[in-house]
N, C-alpha and C positions, 0 to 999 in steps of 0.2 A: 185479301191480297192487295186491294189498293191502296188499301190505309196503309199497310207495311211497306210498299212503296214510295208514295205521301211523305211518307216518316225519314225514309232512308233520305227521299232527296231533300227536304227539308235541314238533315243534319249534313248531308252536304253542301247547302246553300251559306251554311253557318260556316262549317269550317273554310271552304272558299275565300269568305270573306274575315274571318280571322288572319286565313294566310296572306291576305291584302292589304293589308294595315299592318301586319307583326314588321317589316323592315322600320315601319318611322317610330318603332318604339325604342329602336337605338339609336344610341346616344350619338352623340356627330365627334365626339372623341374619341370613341370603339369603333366607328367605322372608318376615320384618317388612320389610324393604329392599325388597323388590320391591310390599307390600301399604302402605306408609308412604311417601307423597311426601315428596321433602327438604324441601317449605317447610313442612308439616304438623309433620314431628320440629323445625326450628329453631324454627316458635313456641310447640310444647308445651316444648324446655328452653328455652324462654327466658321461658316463665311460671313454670317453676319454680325457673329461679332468681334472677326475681324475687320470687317465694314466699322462698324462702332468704336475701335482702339483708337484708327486714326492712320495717317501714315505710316505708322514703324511698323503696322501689321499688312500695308502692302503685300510685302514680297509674300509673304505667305499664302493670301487671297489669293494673289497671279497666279502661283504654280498651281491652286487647285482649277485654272479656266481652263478656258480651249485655248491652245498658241496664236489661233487663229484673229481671237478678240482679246488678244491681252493688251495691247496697245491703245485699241480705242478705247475698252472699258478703264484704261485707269484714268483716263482723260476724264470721265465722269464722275469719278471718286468723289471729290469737293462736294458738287451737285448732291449725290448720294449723300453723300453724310452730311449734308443742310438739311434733308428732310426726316433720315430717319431718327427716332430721338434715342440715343444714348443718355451714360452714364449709373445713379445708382435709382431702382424703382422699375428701371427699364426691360418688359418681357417679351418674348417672340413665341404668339401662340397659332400654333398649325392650324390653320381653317380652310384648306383648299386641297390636295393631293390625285392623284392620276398616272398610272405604271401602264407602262407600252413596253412584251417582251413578246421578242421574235426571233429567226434565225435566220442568216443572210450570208452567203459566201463563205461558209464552213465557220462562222464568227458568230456569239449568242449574243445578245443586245437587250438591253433592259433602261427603258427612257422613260423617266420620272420627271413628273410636275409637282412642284410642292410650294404653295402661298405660305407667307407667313405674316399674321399682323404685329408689327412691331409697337409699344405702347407704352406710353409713361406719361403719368398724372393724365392731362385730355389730351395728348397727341396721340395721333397714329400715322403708320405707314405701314402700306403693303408693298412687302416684298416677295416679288417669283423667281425663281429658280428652275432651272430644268438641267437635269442632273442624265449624263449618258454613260452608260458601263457596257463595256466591251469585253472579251477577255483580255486581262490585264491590265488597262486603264478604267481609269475611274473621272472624268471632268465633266466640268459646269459648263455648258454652253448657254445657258444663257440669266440674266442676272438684271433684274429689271425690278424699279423701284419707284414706289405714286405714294404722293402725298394722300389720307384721306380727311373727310372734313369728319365723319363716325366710323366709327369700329367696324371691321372688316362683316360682323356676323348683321350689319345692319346693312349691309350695301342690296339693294332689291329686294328690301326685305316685303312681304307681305300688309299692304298694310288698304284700307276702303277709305280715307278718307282724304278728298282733293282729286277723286279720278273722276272720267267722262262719263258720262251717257251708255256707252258703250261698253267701257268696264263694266258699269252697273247691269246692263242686261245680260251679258253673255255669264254673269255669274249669277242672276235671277235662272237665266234658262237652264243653266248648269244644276241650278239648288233641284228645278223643277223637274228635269230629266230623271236624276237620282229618285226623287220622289215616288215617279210615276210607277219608274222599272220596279223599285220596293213594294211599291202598290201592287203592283199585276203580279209578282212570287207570293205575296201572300195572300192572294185571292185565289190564284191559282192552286195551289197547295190546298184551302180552304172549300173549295167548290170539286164535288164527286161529280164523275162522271165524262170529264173529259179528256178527249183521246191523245194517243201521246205527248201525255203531261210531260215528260222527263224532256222530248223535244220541243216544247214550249216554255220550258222553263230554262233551255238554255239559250234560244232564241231570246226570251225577255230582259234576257242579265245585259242584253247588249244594245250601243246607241249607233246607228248608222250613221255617217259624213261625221266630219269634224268642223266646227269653227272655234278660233282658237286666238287668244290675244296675248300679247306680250307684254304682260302687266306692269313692266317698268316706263317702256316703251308707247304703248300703246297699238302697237300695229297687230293688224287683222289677218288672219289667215285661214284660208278654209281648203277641205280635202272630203269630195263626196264620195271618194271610199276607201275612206278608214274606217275601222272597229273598233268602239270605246267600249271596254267592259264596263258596267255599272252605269253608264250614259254620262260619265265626265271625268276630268282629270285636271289638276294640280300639277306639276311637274318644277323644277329646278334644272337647267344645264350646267350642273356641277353644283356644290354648294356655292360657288359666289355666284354662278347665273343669275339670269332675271327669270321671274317665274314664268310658266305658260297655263292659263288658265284655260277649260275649252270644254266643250261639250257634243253629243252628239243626240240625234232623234230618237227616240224612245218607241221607231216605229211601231217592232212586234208585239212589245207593250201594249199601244193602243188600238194594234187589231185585235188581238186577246181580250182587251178589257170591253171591245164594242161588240163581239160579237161572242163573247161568253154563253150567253145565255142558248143561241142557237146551236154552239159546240158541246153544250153540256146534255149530257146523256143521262136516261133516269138509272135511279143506282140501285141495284137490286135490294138492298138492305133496307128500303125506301116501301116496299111493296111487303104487306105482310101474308103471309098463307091465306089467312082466314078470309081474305080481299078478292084471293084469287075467283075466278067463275067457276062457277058449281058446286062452290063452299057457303057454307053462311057460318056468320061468327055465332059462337053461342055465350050468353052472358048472364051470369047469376041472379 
């Protein structure tokens, strides 16, 4: 019966962690496409390349804003179309998106973010958009444009070389956490005889407090009670966020692995008949 147990949590251990890693095996295009409605991307490029035409596509731009900023935004127009690059070569590729939909004073509302890096030959710009629909209207509130020195999908990208001290441990502790927690499920799974495995093996999966750095950044944050499944975490605040790197103690892990040996119970399969008192073995 233990083995069959053993076994079972063992292929739950596995699929767990299949289902923990299957989201970053999509693609960052399948998942803007599924978070970006079609009619939201055709009138964010088609603001922008009315941005791109020049004046005569003005009037056009305006009536899709808010009444509200159409006066100030045309003021920046010039500004805007210095940096973003037009003409032919020139594409607008979706790298950032974000839908907010709620219900408010009998009115349904649907508030979309959508980045888009604009690119031709080595230039880039990124442009945001935040796009509001109400019943019966549809406008741009807000319409904002940064020159960038690389490509939108490089801005915080991940990367170990030129960071602190700091960076380098909290991602050594992070490797080490991981480790450990792996160490103690399969040693546990591995070792008969102790008692509620299935509560010790989900007590191990996990890393108590957090410390946590902002790997663009560099700044430090810690929280001693949070729960890190697997005893660390990688995170992104949106795809263009900076990353959050972090980890947490691998407490239950290394009471399990230090006193293993005192928890472990002898296992009856371990004990033959013939061993027993008042038997003696007989042998050819």
């Amino acid at each position: 019966m233990q083995t069959g147990r053993s076994k079972f949590s063992i292929s739950w251990l596995v699929t767990l962690l299949i289902a923990s890693f299957a989201f970053s095996a999509c693609s960052r295009e399948g998942i803007l496409a599924k978070i970006a409605s079609p009619e939201d991307q055709a009138l964010a490029t088609k603001a922008i390349a009315d941005l791109q035409r020049g004046q005569e596509a003005d009037a056009d731009l305006l009536s899709r804003v808010d009444p509200r900023l159409r006066g100030k935004l045309a003021s920046f127009f010039p500004q805007m179309r210095a940096i973003v690059p037009a003409g032919v070569g020139s594409k607008a590729e979706l790298v950032d998106a974000k839908t907010t939909m709620f219900h408010a004073k009998g009115v349904d509302w649907r508030q979309s973010y959508l980045a888009y890096d604009v690119s031709q030959g080595g230039r880039h710009a990124l442009v945001r958009l935040q796009i509001v629909r109400r019943t019966g209207t549809t406008l741009i509130e807000t319409f904002v444009v940064n020159s960038l020195a690389v490509p939108a999908e490089k801005l915080n990208a991940f990367t170990v070389s030129g960071k602190s001290a700091a960076h380098y441990l909290i991602l050594i502790f992070a490797a080490l956490s991981v480790a450990t927690i792996v160490a103690s499920e399969i040693i546990l799974f591995a070792t008969p005889g102790i008692p509620r495995k299935c509560l010790w093996a989900i007590g191990c999966l996990l890393g108590i407090g957090r410390v946590a750095i902002n790997w663009s950044s560099g700044v430090i944050s810690f929280s001693p009670l949070a729960v890190q499944l697997l005893g660390a975490f990688a995170l992104k605040a949106g795809l263009l966020g900076p990353w959050m790197v972090g980890f947490g103690l691998p407490i239950v892990s290394l009471i399990f692995l230090i006193r293993r040996k005192r928890l472990q119970r002898a296992h009856p399969s371990t004990v033959r008949p013939a061993q027993k008192e008042g038997h003696v073995p007989i042998s050819s």
